[in-house]
C-alpha positions as protocol buffer text, in pm:
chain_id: "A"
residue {
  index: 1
  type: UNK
  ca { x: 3320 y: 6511 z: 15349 }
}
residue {
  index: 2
  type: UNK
  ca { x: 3318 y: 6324 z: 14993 }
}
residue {
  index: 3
  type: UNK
  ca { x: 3637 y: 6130 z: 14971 }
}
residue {
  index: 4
  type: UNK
  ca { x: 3861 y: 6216 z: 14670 }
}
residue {
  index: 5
  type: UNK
  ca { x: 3918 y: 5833 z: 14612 }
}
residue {
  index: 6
  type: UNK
  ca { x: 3664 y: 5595 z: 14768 }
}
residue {
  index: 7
  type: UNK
  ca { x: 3823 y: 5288 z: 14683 }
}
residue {
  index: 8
  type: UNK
  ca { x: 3672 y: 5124 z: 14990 }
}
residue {
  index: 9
  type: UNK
  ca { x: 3353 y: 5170 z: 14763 }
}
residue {
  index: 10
  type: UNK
  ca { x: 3488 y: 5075 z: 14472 }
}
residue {
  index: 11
  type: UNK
  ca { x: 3650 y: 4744 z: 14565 }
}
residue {
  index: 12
  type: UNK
  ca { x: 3305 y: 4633 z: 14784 }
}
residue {
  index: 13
  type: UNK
  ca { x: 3126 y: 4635 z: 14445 }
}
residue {
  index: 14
  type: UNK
  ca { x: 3371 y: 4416 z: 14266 }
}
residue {
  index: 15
  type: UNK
  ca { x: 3373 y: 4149 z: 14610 }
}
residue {
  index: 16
  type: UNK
  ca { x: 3208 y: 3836 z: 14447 }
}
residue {
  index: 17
  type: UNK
  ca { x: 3475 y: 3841 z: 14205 }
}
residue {
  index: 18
  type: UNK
  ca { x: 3751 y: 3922 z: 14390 }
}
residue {
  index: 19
  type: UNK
  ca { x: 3666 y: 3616 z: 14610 }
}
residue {
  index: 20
  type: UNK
  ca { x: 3647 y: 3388 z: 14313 }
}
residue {
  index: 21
  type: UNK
  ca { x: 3937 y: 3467 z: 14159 }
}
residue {
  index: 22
  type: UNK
  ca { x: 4110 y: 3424 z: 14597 }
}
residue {
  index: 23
  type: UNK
  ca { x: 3970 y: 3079 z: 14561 }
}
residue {
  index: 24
  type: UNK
  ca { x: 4124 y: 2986 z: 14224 }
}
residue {
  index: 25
  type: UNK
  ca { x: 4432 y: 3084 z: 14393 }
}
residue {
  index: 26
  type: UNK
  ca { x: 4445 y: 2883 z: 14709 }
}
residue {
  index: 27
  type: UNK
  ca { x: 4277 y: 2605 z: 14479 }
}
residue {
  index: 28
  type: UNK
  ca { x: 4594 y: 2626 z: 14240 }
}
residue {
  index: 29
  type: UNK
  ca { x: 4850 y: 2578 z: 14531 }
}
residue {
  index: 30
  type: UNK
  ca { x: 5039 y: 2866 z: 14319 }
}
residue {
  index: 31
  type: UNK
  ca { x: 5093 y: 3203 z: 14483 }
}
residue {
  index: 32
  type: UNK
  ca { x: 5417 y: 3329 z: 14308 }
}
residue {
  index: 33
  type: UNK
  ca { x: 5445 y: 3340 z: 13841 }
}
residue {
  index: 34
  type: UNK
  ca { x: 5119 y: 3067 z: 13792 }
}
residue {
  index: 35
  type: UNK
  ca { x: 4805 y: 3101 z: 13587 }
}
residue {
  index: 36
  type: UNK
  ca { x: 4655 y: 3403 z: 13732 }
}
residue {
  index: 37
  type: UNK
  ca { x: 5001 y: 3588 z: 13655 }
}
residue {
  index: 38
  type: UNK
  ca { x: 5030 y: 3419 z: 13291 }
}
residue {
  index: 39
  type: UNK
  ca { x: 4650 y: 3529 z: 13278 }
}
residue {
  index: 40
  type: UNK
  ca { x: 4687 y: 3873 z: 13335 }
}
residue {
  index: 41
  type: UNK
  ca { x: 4953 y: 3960 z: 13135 }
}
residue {
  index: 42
  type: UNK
  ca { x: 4830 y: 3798 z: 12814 }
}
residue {
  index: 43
  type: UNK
  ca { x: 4530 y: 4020 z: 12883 }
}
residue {
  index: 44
  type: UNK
  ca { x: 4703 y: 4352 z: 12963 }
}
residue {
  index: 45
  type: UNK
  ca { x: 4966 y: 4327 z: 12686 }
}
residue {
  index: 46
  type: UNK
  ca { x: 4647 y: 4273 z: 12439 }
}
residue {
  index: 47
  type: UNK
  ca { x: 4455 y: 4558 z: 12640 }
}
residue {
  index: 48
  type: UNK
  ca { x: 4761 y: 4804 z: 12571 }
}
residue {
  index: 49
  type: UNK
  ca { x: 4831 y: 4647 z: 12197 }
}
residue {
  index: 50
  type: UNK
  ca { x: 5156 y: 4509 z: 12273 }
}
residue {
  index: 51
  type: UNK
  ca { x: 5340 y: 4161 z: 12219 }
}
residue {
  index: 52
  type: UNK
  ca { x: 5462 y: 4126 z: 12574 }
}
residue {
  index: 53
  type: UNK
  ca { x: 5363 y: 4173 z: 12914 }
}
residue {
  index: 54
  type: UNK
  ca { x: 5586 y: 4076 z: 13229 }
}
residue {
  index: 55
  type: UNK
  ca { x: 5439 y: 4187 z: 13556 }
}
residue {
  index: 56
  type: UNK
  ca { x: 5661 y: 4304 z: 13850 }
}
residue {
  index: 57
  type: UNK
  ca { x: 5659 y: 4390 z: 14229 }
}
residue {
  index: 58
  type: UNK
  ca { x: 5564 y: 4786 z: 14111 }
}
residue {
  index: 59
  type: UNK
  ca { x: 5573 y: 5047 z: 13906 }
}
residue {
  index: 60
  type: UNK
  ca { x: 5933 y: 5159 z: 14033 }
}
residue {
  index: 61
  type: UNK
  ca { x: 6050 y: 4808 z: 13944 }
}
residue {
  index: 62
  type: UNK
  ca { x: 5888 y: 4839 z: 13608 }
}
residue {
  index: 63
  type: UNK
  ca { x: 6094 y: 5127 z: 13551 }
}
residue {
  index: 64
  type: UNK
  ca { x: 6425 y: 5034 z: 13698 }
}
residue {
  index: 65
  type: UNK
  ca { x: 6431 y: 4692 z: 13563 }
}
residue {
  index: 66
  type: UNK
  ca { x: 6388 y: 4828 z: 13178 }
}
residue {
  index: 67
  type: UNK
  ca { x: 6722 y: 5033 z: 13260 }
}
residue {
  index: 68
  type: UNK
  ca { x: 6864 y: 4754 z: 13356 }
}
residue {
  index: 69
  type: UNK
  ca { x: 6792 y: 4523 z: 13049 }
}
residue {
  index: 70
  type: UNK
  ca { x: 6894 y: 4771 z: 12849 }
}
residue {
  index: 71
  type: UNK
  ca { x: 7266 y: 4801 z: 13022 }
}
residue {
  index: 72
  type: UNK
  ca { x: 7189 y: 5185 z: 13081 }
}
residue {
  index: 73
  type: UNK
  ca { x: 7411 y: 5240 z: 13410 }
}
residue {
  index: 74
  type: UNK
  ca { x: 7676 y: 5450 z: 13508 }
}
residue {
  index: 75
  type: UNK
  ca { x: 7859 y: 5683 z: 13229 }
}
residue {
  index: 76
  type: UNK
  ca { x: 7512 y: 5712 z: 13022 }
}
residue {
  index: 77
  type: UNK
  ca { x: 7231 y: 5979 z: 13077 }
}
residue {
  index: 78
  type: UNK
  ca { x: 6857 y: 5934 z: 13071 }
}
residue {
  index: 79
  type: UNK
  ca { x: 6673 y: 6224 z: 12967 }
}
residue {
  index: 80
  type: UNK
  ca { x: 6323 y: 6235 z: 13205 }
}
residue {
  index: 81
  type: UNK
  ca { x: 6062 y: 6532 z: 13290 }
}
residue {
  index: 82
  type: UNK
  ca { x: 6155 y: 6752 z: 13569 }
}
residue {
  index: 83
  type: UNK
  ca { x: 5770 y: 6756 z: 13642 }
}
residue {
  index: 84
  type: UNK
  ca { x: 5697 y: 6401 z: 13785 }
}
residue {
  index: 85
  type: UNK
  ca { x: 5643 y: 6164 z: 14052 }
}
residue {
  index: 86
  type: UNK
  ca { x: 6027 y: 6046 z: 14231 }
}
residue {
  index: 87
  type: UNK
  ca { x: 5938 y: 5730 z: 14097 }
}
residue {
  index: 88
  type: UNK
  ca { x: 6080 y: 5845 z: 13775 }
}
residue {
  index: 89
  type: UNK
  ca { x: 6374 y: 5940 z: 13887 }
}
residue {
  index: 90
  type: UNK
  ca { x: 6457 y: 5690 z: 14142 }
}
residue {
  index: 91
  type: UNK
  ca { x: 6447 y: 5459 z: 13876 }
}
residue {
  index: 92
  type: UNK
  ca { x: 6702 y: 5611 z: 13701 }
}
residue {
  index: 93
  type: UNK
  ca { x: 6949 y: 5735 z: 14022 }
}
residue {
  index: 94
  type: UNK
  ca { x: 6937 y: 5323 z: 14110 }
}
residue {
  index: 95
  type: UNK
  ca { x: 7031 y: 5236 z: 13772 }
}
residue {
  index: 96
  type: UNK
  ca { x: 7354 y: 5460 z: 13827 }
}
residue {
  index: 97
  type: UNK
  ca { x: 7318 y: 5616 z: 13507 }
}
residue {
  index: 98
  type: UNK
  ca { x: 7291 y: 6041 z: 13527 }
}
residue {
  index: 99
  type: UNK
  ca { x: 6931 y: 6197 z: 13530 }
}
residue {
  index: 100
  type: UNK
  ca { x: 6899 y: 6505 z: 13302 }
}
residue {
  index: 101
  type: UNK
  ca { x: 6541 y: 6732 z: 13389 }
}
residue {
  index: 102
  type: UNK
  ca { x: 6435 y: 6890 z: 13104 }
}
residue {
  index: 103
  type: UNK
  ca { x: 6139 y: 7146 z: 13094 }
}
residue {
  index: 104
  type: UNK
  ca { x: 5741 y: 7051 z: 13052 }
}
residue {
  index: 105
  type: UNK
  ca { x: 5473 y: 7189 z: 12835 }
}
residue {
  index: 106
  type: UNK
  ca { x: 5299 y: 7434 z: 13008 }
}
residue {
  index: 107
  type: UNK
  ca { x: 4925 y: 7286 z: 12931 }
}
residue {
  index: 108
  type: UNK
  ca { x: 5020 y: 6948 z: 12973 }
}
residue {
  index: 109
  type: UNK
  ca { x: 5269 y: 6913 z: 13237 }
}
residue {
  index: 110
  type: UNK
  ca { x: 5411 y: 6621 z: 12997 }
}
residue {
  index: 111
  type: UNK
  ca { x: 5794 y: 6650 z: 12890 }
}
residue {
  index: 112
  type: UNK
  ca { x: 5873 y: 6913 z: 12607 }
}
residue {
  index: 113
  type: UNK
  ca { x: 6034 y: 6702 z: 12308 }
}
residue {
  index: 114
  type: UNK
  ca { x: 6230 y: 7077 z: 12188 }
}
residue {
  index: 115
  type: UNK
  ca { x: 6379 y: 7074 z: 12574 }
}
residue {
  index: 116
  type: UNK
  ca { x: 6484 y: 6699 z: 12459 }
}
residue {
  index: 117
  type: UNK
  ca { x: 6642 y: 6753 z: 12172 }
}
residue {
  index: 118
  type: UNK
  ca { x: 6829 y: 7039 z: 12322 }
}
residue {
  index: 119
  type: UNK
  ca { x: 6974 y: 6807 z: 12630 }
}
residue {
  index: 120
  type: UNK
  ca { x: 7102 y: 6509 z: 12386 }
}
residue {
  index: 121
  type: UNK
  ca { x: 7451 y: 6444 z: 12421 }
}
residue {
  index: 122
  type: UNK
  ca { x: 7686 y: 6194 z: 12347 }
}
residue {
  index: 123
  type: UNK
  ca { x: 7592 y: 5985 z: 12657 }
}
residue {
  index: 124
  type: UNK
  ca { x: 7282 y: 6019 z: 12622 }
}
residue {
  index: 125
  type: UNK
  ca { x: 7152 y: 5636 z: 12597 }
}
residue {
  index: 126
  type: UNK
  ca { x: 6744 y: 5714 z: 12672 }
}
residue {
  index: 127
  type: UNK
  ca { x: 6421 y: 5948 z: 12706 }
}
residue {
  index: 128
  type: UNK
  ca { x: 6176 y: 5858 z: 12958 }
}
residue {
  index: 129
  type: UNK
  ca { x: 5862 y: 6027 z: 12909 }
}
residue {
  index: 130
  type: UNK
  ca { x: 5595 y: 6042 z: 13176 }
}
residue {
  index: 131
  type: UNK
  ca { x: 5216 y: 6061 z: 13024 }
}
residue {
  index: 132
  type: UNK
  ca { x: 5111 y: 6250 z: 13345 }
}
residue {
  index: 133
  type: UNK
  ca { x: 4754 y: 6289 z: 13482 }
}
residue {
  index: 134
  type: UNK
  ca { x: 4605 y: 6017 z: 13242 }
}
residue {
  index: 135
  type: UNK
  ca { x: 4775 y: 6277 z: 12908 }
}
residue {
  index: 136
  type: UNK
  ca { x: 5002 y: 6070 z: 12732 }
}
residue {
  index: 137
  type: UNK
  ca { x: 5340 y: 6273 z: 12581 }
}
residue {
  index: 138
  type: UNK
  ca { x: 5410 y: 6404 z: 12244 }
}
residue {
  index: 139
  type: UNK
  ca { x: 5493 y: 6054 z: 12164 }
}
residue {
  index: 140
  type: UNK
  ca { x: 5565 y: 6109 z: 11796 }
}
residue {
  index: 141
  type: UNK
  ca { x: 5788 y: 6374 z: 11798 }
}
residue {
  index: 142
  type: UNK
  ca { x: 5973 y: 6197 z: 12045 }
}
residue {
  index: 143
  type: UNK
  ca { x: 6006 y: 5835 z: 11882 }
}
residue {
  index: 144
  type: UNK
  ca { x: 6125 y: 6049 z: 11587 }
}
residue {
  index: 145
  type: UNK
  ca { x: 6394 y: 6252 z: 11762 }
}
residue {
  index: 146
  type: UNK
  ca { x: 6489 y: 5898 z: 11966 }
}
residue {
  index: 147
  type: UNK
  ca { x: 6528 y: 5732 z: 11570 }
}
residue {
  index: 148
  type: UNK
  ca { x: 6758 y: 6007 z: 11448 }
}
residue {
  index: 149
  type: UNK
  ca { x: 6977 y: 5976 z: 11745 }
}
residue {
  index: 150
  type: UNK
  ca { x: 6953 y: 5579 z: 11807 }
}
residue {
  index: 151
  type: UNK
  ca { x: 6804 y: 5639 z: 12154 }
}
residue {
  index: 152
  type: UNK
  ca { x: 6543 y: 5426 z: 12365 }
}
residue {
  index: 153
  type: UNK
  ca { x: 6248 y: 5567 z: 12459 }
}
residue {
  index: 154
  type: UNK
  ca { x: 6058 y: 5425 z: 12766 }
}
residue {
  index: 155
  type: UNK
  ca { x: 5733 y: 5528 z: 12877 }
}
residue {
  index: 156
  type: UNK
  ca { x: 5648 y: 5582 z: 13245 }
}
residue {
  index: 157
  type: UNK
  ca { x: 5280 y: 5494 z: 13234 }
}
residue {
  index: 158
  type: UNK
  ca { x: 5220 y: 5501 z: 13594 }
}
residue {
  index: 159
  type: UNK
  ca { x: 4931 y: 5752 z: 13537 }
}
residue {
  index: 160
  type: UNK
  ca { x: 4811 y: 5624 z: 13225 }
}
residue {
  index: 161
  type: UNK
  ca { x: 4638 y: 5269 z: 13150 }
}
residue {
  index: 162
  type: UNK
  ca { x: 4430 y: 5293 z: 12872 }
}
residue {
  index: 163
  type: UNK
  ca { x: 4522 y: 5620 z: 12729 }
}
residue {
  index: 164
  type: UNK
  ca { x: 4527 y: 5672 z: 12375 }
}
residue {
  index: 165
  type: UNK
  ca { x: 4744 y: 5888 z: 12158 }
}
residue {
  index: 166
  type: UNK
  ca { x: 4677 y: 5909 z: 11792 }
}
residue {
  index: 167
  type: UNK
  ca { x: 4486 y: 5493 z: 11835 }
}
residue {
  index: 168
  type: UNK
  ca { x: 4727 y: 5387 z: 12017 }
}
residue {
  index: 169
  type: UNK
  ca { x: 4751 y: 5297 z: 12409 }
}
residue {
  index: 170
  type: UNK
  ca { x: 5002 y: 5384 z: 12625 }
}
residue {
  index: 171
  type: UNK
  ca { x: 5251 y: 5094 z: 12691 }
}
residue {
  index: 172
  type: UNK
  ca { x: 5284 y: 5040 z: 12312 }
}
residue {
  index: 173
  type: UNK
  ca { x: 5382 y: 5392 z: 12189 }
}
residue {
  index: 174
  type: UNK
  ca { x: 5776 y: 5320 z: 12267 }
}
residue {
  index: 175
  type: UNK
  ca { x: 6034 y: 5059 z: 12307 }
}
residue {
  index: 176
  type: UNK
  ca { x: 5929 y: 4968 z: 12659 }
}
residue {
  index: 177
  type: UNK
  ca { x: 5662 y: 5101 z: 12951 }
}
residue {
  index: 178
  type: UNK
  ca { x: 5630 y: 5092 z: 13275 }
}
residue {
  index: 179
  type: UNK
  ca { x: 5296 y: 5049 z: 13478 }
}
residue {
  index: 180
  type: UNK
  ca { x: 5205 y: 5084 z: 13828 }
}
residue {
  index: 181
  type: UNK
  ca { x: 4918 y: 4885 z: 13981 }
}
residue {
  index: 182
  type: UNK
  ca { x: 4914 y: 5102 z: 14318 }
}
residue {
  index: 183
  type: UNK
  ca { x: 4589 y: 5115 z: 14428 }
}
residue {
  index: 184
  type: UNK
  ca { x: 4504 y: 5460 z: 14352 }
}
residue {
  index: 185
  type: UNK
  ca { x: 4564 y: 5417 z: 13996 }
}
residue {
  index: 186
  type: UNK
  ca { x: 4286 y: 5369 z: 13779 }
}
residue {
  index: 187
  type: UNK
  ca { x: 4390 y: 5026 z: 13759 }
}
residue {
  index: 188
  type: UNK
  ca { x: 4484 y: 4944 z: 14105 }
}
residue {
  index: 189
  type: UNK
  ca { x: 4544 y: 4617 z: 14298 }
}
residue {
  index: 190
  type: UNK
  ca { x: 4442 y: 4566 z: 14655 }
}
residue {
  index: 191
  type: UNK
  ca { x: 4821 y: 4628 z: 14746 }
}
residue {
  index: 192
  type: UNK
  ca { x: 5158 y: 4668 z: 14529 }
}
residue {
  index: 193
  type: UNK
  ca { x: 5175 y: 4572 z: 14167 }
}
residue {
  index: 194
  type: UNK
  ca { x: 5346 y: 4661 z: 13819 }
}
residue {
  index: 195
  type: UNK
  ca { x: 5453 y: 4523 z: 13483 }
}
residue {
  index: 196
  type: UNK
  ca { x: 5607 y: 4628 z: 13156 }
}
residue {
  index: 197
  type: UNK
  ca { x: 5490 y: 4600 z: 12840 }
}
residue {
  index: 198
  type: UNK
  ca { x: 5751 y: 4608 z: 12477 }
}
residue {
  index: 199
  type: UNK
  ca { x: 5664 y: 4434 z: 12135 }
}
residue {
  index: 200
  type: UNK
  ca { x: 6060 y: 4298 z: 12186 }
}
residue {
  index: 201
  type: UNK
  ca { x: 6092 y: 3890 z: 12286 }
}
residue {
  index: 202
  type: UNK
  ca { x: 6459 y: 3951 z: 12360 }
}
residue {
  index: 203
  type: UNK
  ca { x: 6365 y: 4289 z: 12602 }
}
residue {
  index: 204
  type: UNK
  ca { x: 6106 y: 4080 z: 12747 }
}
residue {
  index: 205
  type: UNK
  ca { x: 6316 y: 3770 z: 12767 }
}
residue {
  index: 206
  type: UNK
  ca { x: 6550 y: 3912 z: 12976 }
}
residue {
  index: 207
  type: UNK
  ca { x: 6320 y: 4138 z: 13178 }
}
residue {
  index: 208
  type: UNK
  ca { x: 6173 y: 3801 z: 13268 }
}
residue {
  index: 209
  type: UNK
  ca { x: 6537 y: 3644 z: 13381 }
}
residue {
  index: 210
  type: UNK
  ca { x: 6604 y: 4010 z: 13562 }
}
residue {
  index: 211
  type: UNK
  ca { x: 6266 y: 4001 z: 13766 }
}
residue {
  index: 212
  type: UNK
  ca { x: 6343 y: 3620 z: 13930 }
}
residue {
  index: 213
  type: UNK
  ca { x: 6679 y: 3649 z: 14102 }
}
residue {
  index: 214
  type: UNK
  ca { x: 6843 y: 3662 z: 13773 }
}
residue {
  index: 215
  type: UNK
  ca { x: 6721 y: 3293 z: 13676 }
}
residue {
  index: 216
  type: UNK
  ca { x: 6531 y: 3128 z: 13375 }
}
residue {
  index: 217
  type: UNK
  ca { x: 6540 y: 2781 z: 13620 }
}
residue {
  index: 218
  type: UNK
  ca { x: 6544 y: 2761 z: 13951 }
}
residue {
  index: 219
  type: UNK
  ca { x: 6914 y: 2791 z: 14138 }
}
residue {
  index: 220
  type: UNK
  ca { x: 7057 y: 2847 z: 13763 }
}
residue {
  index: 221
  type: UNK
  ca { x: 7126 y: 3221 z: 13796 }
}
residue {
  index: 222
  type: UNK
  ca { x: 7256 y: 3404 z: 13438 }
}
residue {
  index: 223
  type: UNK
  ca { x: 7227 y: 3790 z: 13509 }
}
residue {
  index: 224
  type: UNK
  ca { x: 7263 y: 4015 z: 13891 }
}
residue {
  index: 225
  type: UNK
  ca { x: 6860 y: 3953 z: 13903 }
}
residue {
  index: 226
  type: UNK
  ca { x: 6575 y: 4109 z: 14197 }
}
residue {
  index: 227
  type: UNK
  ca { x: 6332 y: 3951 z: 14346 }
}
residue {
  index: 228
  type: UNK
  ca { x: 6072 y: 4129 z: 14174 }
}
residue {
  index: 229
  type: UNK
  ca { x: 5733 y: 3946 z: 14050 }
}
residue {
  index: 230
  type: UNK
  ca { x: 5385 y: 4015 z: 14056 }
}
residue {
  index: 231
  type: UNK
  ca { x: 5151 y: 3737 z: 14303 }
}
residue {
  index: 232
  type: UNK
  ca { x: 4948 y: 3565 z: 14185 }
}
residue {
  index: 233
  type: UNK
  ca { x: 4647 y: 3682 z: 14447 }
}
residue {
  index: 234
  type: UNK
  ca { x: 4721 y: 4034 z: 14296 }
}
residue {
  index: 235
  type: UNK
  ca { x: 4721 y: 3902 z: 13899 }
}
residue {
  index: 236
  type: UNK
  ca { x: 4375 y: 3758 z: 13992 }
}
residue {
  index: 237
  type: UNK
  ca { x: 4230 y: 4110 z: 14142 }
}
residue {
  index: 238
  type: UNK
  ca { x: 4374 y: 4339 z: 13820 }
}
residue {
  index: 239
  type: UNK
  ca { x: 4210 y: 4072 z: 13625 }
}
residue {
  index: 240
  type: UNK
  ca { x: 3848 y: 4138 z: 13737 }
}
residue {
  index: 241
  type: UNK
  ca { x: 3953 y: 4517 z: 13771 }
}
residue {
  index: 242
  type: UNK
  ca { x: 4090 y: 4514 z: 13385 }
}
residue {
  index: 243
  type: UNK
  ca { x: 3777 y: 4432 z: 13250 }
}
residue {
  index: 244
  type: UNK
  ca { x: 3595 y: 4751 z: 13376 }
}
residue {
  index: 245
  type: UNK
  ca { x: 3879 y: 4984 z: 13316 }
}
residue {
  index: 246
  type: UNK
  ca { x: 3756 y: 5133 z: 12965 }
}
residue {
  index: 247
  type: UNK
  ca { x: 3448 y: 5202 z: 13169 }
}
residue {
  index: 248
  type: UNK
  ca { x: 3603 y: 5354 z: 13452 }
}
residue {
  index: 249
  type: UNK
  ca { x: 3802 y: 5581 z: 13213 }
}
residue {
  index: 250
  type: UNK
  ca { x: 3527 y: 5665 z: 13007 }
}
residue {
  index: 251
  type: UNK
  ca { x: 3332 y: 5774 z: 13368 }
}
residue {
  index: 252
  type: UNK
  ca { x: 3616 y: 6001 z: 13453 }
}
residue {
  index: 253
  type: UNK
  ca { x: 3670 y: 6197 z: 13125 }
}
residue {
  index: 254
  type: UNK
  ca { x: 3269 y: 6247 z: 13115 }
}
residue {
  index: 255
  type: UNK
  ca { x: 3349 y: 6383 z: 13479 }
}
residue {
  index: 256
  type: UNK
  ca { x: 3647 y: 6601 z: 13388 }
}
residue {
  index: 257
  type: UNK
  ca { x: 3449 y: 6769 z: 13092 }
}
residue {
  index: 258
  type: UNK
  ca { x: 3137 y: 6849 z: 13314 }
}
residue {
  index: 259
  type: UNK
  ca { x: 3451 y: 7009 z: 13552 }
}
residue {
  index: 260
  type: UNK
  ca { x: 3616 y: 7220 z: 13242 }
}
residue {
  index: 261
  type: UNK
  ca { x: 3256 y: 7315 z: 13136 }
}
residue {
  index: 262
  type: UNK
  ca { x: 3177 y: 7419 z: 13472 }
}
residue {
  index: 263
  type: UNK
  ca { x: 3481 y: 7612 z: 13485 }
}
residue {
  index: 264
  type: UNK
  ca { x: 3554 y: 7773 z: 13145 }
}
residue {
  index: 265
  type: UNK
  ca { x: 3408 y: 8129 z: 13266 }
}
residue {
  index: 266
  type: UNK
  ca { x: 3671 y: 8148 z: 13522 }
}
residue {
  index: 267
  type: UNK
  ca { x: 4005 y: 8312 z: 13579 }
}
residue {
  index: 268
  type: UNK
  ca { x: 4179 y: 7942 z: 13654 }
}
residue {
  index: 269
  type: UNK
  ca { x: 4406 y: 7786 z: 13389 }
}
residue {
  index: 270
  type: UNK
  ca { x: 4252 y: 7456 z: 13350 }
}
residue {
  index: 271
  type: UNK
  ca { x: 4420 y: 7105 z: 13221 }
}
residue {
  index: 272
  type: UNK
  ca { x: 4366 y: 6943 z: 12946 }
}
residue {
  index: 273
  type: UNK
  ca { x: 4191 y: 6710 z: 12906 }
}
């Protein structure tokens, strides 16, 4: 049987460099925000075309922790797909604010900005669109319904590193994203990882304080923080895996059209892609 993932595959090629980048690590004496991390997100937030970059324990994190900076919490409402991983709306339910499900688009499984506009109310404080199965959302109709009403919008690109909408990537088509580097993505580490990247210093700022217990310096505590920051071991893997990714993407759409090609003839409603 072909496996539908082979990462054991996948992460053999790429050994050589993963065991460089293990022995800058143990040769740094820095395992927890050092070079690797600073590193990798200087690359990623230049990667997705965004100012900042501030890595995190996951993708749930990612999410959750933009809520968070932006005092969204109980008494507001966050618009979000009903279609999605939980992810999405754990991130939300921990915040305390309420989750509102809105309908999809029926050829992209991606949230419907007309259902959006419809579900606005008063407390509504953000949209959280999901750019599901690598498609990103109808991000301009969205930004523009989110400017008329003063709303944030915050992309859950879990699904979607290096996807483009209109030359743009994902991560810098809102106010904030959130990534997951699971590793089934298409950027995975070799365990947990995630980050968020904005084109706001004071949103990344604090998302920076929020991540470390809450602290800019050690023991000096500002905000009700989590322990939530990407290792260094795992910076150093998405760093050799970062530069292939345009590859790897390009490998998988050339796939997916030979798929829809295949397919077209038949009575199956097929994705886009």
């Amino acid at each position: 049987m072909i496996p539908f993932l082979d990462l054991q595959g996948l992460n053999e090629s790429l050994s050589a460099e993963f065991q460089a980048g293990l022995a800058r690590v143990l040769s740094s004496g820095q395992f927890i925000l050092g070079p690797e991390v600073e590193a990798f997100e200087s690359e990623f937030a230049t990667y997705c075309q965004a100012r900042y970059c501030v890595g995190v324990a996951n993708g749930l994190d990612a999410l959750h922790l933009i809520l968070r900076a932006y005092d969204i919490g109980p008494g507001d409402e966050v618009i979000i797909p009903a279609n999605t991983f939980i992810a999405t709306w754990l991130a939300v339910s921990y915040s305390g604010a309420r989750l509102v499900p809105v309908d999809v688009v029926a050829t992209t499984g991606n949230i419907d900005p007309a259902a959006v506009e419809a579900a606005i109310t008063p407390r509504t404080r953000a949209i959280m669109p999901v750019h599901l199965y690598g498609q990103t959302a109808e991000m301009d109709r969205l930004m523009a319904i989110a400017e008329r009403q003063g709303l944030k919008v915050i992309e859950d690109a879990a699904q979607a590193h290096g996807a483009v909408h209109h030359g743009r990537r994902a991560g810098a088509l809102g106010h904030a994203a959130g990534f997951s580097f699971y590793p089934g993505k298409n950027l995975g580490a070799l365990g947990d990882g995630g980050a968020i990247t904005t084109s706001d210093p004071a949103l990344a700022e604090r998302l920076r304080v929020l991540r470390n217990y809450g602290a800019q310096r050690k023991y000096h505590n500002e905000l009700q923080g989590f322990n939530s920051r990407l290792d260094e071991l795992q910076a150093a893997f998405l760093r050799v895996k970062l530069a292939r990714l345009d590859e790897w993407n390009a490998s998988r759409a050339h796939v997916a059209e030979r798929y829809s090609a295949g397919l077209g003839d038949e009575d199956v409603v097929l994705p886009t892609v």
